[in-house]
N, C-alpha and C positions, 0 to 999 in steps of 0.2 A: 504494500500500500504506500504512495506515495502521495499523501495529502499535505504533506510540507513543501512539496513545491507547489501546488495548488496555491498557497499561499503570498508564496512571492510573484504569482503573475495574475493574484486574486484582480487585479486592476485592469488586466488583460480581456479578461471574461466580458468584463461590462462592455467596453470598446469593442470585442468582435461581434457582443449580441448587436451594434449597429448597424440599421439598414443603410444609413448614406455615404454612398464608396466615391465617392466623384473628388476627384483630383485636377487630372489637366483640363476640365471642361467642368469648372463648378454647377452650371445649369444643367448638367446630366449625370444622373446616378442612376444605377440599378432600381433602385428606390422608384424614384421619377418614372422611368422606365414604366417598370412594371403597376405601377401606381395609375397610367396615364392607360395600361391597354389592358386591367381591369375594369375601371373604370367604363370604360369603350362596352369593354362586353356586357358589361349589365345594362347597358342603353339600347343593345342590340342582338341580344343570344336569350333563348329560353334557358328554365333550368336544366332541362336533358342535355340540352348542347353545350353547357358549361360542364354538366361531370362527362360529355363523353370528351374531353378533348384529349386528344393524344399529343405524343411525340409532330408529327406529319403535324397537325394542325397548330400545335405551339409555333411553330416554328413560321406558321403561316401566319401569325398574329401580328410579326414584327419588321418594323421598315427595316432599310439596309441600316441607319443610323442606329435604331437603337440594336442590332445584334451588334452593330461593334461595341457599343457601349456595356452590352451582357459580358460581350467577349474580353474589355479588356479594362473594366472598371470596378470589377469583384474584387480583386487584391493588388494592390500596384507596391512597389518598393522600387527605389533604387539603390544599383552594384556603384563602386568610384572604380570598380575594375571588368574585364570581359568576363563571362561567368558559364557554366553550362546550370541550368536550370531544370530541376527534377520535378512535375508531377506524379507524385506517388499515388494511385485509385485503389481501390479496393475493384475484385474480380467479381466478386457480387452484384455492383452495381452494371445491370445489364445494359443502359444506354448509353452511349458515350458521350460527353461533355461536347456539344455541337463545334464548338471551336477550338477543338483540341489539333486534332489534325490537320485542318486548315489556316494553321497558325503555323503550322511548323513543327510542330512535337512530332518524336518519331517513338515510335514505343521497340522498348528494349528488350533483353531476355533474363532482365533480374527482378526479383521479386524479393521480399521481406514479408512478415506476418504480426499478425499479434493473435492474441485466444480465441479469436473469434471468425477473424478473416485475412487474406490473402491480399495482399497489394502488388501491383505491377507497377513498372515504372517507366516515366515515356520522358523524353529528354529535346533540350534544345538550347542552341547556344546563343545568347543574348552580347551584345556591347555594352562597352560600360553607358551607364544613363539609370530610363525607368525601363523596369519589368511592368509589363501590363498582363494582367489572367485575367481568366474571367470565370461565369459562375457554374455549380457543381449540374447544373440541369434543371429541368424544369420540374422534375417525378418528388423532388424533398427527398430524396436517395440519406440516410440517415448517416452515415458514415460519411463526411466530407473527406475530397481529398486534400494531403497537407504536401509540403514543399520542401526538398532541400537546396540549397545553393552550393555551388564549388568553384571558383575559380580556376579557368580556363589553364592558366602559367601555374603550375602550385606552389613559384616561389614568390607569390604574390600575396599582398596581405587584400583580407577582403573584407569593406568592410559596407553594411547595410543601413539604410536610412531613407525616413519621409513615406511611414507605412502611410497605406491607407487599409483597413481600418488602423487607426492610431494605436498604439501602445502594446505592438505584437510583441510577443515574448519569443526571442530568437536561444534556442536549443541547441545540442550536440544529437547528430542522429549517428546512434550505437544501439548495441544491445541495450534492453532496459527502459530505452526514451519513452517518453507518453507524445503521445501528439495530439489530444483532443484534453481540452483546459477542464472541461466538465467530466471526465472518465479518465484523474490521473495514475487508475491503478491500471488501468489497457494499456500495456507496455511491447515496445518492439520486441519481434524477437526475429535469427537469421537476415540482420539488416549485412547486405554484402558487402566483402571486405573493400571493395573500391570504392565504398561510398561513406565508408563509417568517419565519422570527423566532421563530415560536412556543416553549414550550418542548417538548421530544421526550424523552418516554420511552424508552427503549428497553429492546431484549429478550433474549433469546438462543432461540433458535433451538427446542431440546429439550425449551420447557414444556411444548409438548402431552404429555409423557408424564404428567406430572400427574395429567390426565384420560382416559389413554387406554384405551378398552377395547373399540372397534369393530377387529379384526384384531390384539388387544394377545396372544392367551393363543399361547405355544407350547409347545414339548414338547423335553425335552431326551432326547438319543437312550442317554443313558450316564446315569440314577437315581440318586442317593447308597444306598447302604444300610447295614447294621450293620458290614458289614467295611472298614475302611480303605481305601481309594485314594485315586489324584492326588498320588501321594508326589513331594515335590520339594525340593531342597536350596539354599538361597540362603546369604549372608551376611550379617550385619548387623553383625560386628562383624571382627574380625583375623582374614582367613583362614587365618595359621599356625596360630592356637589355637583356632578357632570352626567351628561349622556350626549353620546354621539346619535345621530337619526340619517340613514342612508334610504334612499330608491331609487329607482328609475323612472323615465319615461323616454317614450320615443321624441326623434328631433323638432317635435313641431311646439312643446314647451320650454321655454325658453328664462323662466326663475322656477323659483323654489322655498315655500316656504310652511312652515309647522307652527299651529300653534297648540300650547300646552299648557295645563292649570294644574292645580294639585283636584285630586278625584273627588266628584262631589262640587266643585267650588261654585261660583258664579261666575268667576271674573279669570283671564288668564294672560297670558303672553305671547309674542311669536319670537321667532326666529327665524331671521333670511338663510337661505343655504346656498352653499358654493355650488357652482354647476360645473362639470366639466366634460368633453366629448373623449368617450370611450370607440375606436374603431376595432372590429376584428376583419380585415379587407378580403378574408374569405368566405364571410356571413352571406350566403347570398341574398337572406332575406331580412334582414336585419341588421347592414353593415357597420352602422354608425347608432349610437342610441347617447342621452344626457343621464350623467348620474350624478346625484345632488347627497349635500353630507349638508346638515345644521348640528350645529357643534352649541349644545347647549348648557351655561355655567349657571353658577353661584344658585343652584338649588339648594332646598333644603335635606339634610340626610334626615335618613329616619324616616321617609315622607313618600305616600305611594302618590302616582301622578298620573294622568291621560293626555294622550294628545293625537292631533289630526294631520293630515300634512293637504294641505290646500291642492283643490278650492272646496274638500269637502267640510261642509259645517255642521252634520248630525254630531252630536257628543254619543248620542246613541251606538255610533258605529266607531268611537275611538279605539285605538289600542293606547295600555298602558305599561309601565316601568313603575320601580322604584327607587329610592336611593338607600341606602343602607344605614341604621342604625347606631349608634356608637357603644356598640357591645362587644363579645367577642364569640360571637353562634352565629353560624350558616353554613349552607351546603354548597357542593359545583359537582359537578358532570363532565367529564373528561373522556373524550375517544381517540382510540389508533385513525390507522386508516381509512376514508369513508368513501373515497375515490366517487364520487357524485352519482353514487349510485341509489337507484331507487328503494333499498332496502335499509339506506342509512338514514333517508326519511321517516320511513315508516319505524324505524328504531328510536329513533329523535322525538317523535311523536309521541311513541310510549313511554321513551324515560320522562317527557314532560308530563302526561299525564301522572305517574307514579310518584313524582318527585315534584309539583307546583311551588317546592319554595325554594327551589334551588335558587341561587343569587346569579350564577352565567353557568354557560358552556366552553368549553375549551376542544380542538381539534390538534392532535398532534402532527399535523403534515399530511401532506395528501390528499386533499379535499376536492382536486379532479384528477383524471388522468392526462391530462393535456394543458397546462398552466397556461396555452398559447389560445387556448380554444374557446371563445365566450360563449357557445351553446353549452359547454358544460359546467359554465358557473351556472350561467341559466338553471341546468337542471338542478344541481347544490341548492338553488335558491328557491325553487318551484317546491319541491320536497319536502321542508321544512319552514315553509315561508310561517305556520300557524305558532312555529316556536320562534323566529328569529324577531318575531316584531315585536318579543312581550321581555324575552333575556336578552342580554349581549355576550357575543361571541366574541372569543378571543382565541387567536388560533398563531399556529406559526406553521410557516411554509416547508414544504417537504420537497423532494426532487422533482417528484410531479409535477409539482405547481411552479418549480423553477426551472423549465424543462430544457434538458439537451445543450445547456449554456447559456442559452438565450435571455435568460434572468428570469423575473419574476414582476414586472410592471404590472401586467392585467390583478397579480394577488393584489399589491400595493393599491391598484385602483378600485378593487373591490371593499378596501376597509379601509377605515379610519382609526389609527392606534398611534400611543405616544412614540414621540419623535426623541425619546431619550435614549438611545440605543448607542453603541459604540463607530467611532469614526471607522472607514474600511468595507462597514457593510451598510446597503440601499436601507435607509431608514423606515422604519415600522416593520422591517424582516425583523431585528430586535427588540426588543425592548423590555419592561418591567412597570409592575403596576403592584402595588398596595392593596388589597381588601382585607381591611378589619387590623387581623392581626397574624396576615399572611401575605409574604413576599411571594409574590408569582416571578420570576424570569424565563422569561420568551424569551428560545437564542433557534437564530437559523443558521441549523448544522449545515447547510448547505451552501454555507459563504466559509470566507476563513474563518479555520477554529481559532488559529493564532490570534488573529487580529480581536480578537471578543475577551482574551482571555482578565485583560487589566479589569475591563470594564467587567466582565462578573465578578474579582475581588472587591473591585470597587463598591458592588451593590451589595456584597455580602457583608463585608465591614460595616459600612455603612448603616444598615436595617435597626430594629429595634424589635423588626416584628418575631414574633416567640417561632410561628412556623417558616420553611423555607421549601419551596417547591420551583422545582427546573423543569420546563416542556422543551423538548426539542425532537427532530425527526429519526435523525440516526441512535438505535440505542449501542451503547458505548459496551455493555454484556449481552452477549444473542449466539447459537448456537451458529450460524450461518456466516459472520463477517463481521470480527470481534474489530470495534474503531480504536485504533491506535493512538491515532491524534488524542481524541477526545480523551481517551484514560489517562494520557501523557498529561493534557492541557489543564482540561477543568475537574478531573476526580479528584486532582489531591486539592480543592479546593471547596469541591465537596465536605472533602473528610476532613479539614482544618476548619471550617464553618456549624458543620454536620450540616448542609440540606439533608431535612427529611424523605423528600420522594425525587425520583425524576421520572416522570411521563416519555414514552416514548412508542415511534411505531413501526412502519416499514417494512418488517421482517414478515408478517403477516402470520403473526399466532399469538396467543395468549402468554407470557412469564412474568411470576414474580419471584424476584428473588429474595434468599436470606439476608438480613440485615450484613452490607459491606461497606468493608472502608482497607485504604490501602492494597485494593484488590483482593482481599483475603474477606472470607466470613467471619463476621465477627459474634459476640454473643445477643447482643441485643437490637431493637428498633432504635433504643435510648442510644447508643453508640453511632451504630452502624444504621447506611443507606438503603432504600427501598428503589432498586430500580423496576420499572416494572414497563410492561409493552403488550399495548392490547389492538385490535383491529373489531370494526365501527360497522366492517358486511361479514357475511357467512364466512371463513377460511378457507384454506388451500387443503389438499388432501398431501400430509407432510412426513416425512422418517427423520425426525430433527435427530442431530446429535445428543449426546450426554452433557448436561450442563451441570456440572457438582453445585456451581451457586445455586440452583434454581431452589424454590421452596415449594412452587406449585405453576402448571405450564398446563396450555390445555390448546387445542388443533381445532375446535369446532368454530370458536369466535363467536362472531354479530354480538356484539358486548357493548356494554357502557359501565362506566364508574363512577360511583357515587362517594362521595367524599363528604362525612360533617365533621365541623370542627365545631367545639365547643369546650371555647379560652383551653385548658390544658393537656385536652385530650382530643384525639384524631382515632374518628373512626370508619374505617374503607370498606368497599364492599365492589365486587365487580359482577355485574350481571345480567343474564342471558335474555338473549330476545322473548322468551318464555315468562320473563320475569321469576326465574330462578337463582338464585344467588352459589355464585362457581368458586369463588373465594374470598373471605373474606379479614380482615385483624383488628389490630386497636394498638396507638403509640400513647401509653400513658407519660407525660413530661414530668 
């Protein structure tokens, strides 16, 4: 595993998720491009003839201009010296990159691999200047190709500059290398001995969305329209005194605003909201929609409230929140996995119903399968919309939702959460929030660990609060793909603080474990950490390994957790879509 260098080209990641590649022709990018003859299509193609479009018809889509611009605005660099220039393909990807060979590349008879697939390598000698490539295809072929350089003289120093995308992180290609920024444990392997040294680009994994438009168009099953939905409650600032209030509508309203009184009252308040346009440019029928957040303060704690989000004015039909008490009793709800599936709705539903005084919900990662996809927030949203509009959800993002390198914006624009998180990583991936007398930290395993590490000392020092609970997506003990980083980084921080629990998911099954600390079992809850990793739909059919920490593990899943605390005592429970209880304990402080 090699998540420490992930680390130092963590800055790299952001800059390749960019779509605009344009260098020596500012007014034209890939971007543009493809921006300008999607567009076109949706003015003049049905839906059939957007999913049928092939290879043959992509290619028919585009004037001579912008295929040079496909061809030679995807990655540009300049050599200060002559260079022979390596695209390296995977053999898998069955359609060839349209301007590969009409550029000049000649494909050669070496190949290298990694565990998964096979790459060929096709070569061409460039002068010193700019390198112009262009993009991986039009099909979103999942494995981009990445690049080595060599200089032409090899007593020549070579040296590279003026990426476009910015901030590429330039490699040694050997045994061992990673080439894709998102998947640094996919390592070369049989990289040929005439090539080894070189310099190596690399990539991330998701640029073919870039270009993608052969199987790109779908259809979201739930339309924005004029009236409000996808009402959802988060915080972003003091849950005694705050609530956030999110929804949508389609593009034809144009403000946003809520008003809310305390339950019962006469008389109430509003609050304007922020509006901002969400596009997914593969939506075919929904491609652009408004989504409004009112960020409402200095409420009172302790105090139940209703409100409406305009122009409707029944009180009849409000939904309501609360703000919390200045005691130290309440409950939360916490899940693994729920990947937008319809059975994490119907799950959501019952733990609401069983559980009406839960204070939020919490999601440990994974909340779609496709972080890039706004049909599938849609669905996330449609599913549970009868619980999201009365709790606030608090969630942190998992690989899914930060998909294939390409980050994780669409999460960021679905929620509103505190901006206190640490420099290094996209704000509201982390952060931490207060309720009562429990420290929640939100960390996204799926930026740098490194980069998080101060700032989780930081909040732990800092607290006052008696409990201390960690969510994040990767769990750090699992029988499948023990995190290195994470035990290295933030356990002994753990266990010099004690957090009580850490939430986690991905692995997709049920484990708690025995109370640890310095990686070892220890004797108590009082001591030692509860790591625990549960999944939110039915599970996999699984032969997991032996986990000596493990205290209780269970294969079936569709789970939720209930958590109440009350002032000195924490007591857990996890359980089944049946509403059967699979394990349960108690940490008396």
């Amino acid at each position: 595993m090699n998540r420490k260098v992930f680390r130092i080209v963590f800055s790299a990641v952001v800059a390749l998720a960019s779509m605009a590649c344009s260098q020596a022709e500012p007014d034209k990018s890939v971007k543009e491009v493809m921006d300008k003859v999607i567009t076109h299509l949706y003015a003049t193609k049905s839906e059939s003839e957007l999913e049928g479009i092939d290879q043959q018809k992509a290619m028919s889509l585009f004037s001579d201009a912008d295929l040079e611009v496909l061809s030679t605005r995807h990655w540009v660099f300049d050599v200060n010296v002559p260079v022979v220039v390596s695209i390296v393909r995977s053999t898998s990807q069955k359609i060839m990159p349209f301007w590969l060979e009409s550029s000049g590349f000649e494909k050669t008879g070496l190949h290298m691999r990694n565990e998964y697939h096979t790459y060929e390598v096709w070569q061409k000698e460039f002068n010193k200047g700019t390198v112009e490539l262009g993009i991986n295809g039009f099909e979103n072929f999942a494995y981009h190709y990445f690049v080595s350089v060599a200089p032409q003289n090899k007593k020549e120093e070579l040296k590279l500059s003026d990426f476009t995308p910015e901030n590429q992180y330039v490699g040694v290609l050997d045994d061992g290398a990673f080439t894709y920024h998102d998947w640094t444990e996919l390592v070369l392997m049989d990289v040929p001995e005439e090539m080894k040294g070189q310099k190596l680009l690399t990539s991330i994994r998701g640029r073919g969305k870039e270009s993608h438009i052969i199987g790109a168009f779908r259809k979201t099953a739930w339309p924005s329209s004029s009236e409000p939905d996808q009402v959802l409650l988060t915080w972003s600032s003091d849950p005694s005194t705050s609530i956030d209030i999110q929804w949508r509508t389609d593009t034809t309203v144009q403000s946003g605003l809520v008003k809310y009184r305390v339950k019962g009252a006469e008389t109430g308040k509003t609050q304007q909201a922020e509006k901002y346009v969400m596009e997914d440019r593969e939506l075919m029928n929904d491609r652009f929609i408004h989504r409004f957040t009112a960020r409402i303060r200095n409420l009172q704690p302790g105090t139940d409230y209703e409100y409406l989000i305009a122009p409707e004015n029944d009180w009849k039909k409000a939904f309501t929140f609360s703000t919390p008490a200045n005691d130290d009793s309440f409950s939360f709800i916490w899940f693994g996995d729920v990947h937008h599936k319809k059975e994490f709705g119907d799950l959501h539903k019952k733990a609401g119903t069983a559980h009406p005084e839960v204070a939020f919900y919490t999601i440990a990662g994974d909340l779609v399968g496709d972080g890039l996809y706004r049909d599938q927030w849609d669905d996330l949203f449609e599913f549970s919309k009868e619980v999201n509009c009365r709790k606030p959800l608090m969630n942190v993002p998992g690989n899914h939702d930060n998909r294939l390198g390409l980050g994780a914006k669409m999460y960021r624009d679905m929620f509103s959460y505190p901006t206190n998180g640490p420099e290094g990583v996209p704000k509201e991936q982390t952060y931490s929030f207060t309720y009562k007398n429990v420290l929640f930290f939100m960390l996204d395993a799926t930026s740098s660990v490194e980069a998080q590490t101060a700032w989780v000392e930081e909040q732990l020092a800092n607290t006052k609060a008696t409990w201390k609970i960690a969510v994040f997506h990767f769990p750090p003990y699992n029988w499948e793909e023990p995190y290195l980083d994470i035990q290295e980084e933030w356990i002994p921080l753990f266990d010099k603080y004690h957090v009580n629990m850490v939430f986690s998911g991905h692995i997709h099954y049920y484990m708690r474990s025995k109370p640890m600390k310095a990686g070892e079992v220890t004797d108590s809850y009082k001591e030692g950490t509860a790591y625990i990793i549960s999944l939110g739909i039915p599970g996999r059919n699984q032969d997991p390994a032996e986990e000596p920490y493990a205290a209780v593990r269970n294969m079936d899943c569709w789970l939720y957790q209930h958590i109440q605390i009350e002032k000195n005592k924490l007591t857990y429970q996890s359980v089944n879509f049946d509403g059967e209880v699979i394990d349960s304990f108690e940490i008396q402080k």
